[in-house]
Structure formats: structure tokens, C-alpha cells
C-alpha positions in Angstrom: 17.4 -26.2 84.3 14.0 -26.6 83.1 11.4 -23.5 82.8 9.7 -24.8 86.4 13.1 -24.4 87.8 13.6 -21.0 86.3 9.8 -19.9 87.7 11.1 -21.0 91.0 14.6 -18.9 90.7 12.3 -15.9 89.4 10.1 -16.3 92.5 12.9 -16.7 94.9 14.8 -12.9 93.7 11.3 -11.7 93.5 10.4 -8.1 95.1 9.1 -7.7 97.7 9.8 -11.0 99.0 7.4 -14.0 98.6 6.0 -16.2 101.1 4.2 -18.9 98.8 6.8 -20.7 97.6 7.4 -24.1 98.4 10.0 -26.1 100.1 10.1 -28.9 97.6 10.2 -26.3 94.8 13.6 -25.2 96.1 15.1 -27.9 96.9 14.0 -29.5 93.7 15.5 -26.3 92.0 19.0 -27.2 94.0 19.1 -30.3 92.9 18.8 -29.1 89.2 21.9 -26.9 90.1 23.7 -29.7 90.8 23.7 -29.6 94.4 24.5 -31.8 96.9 21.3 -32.2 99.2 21.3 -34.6 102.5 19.0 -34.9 105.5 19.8 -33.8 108.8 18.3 -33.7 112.3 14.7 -33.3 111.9 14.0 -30.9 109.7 17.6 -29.6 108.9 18.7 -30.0 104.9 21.9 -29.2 104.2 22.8 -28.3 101.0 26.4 -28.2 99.6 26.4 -26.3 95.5 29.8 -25.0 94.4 31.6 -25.2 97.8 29.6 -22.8 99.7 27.6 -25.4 102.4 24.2 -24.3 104.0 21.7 -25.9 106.2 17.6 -25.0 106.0 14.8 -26.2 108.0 11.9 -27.6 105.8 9.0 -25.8 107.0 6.4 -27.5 108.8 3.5 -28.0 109.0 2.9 -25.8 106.0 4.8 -26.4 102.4 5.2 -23.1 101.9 8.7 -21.0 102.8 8.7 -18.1 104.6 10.2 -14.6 103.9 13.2 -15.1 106.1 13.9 -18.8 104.6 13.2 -17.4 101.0 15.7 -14.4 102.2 18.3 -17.1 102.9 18.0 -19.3 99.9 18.6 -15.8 98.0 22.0 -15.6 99.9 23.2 -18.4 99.6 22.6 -18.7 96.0 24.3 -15.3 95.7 27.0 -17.0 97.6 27.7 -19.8 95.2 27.7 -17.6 92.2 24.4 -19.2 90.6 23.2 -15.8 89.7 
């Protein structure tokens, strides 16, 4: 994991929760984890890191994630023991 990575995880178990981080930031940062990242219907990306599986929608038409998707990419790196 590089430092951008690590700005990204800081950002992402930052209080209060942000709303100007984005997508490809995270899903670059899951990638760096060693994650298994695949495309699904539309916007769907499921992720797969340590066998816990999730599935996110990429936001559009911004690039930025909001609180509730942030909130979620929290949990389930809780989930998979990264943190």
C-alpha cells in the first residue's frame, strides 16, 4: 500500500464522515489490498478481499462517494479484517 492508498483509508475512517472521496480512489485502494474487483450490472462492482464478498454502485454522475457508500466501504473493510 502506497501513502495515496493510505490517504484514501484515512479519509474513508474519517469523522464525521466524508463525502468527497472518490470512487476510483477506493476501488483503486481495494485493488492495492489485494482484492478481487469485477463489473456487474450497470453500475454494480463487486468486490471479493479476504472472503467477505460486497457489491457497490459507482456513483454517477458525480465521482465522488457519498456518506452512506463511504459508511459501507468502512464496513466492509471492518468485515475483512483490513483494519
Amino acid at each position: 500500500m502506497n501513502k495515496r492508498h493510505r490517504k484514501t483509508l484515512d479519509a474513508i475512517f474519517d469523522m464525521p464522515v466524508r463525502s468527497d472521496i472518490e470512487w476510483k480512489e477506493i476501488e483503486s485502494l481495494f485493488k492495492a489490498l489485494g482484492a478481487e474487483v469485477s463489473e456487474g450490472r450497470g453500475s454494480r462492482v463487486r468486490v471479493a478481499l479476504k472472503g467477505v464478498r460486497a457489491v457497490f454502485h459507482r456513483p454517477h454522475p458525480k465521482k465522488e462517494t457519498d456518506k452512506g457508500a463511504v459508511k459501507s466501504v468502512r464496513r466492509f473493510l471492518k468485515e475483512s479484517e483490513v483494519i
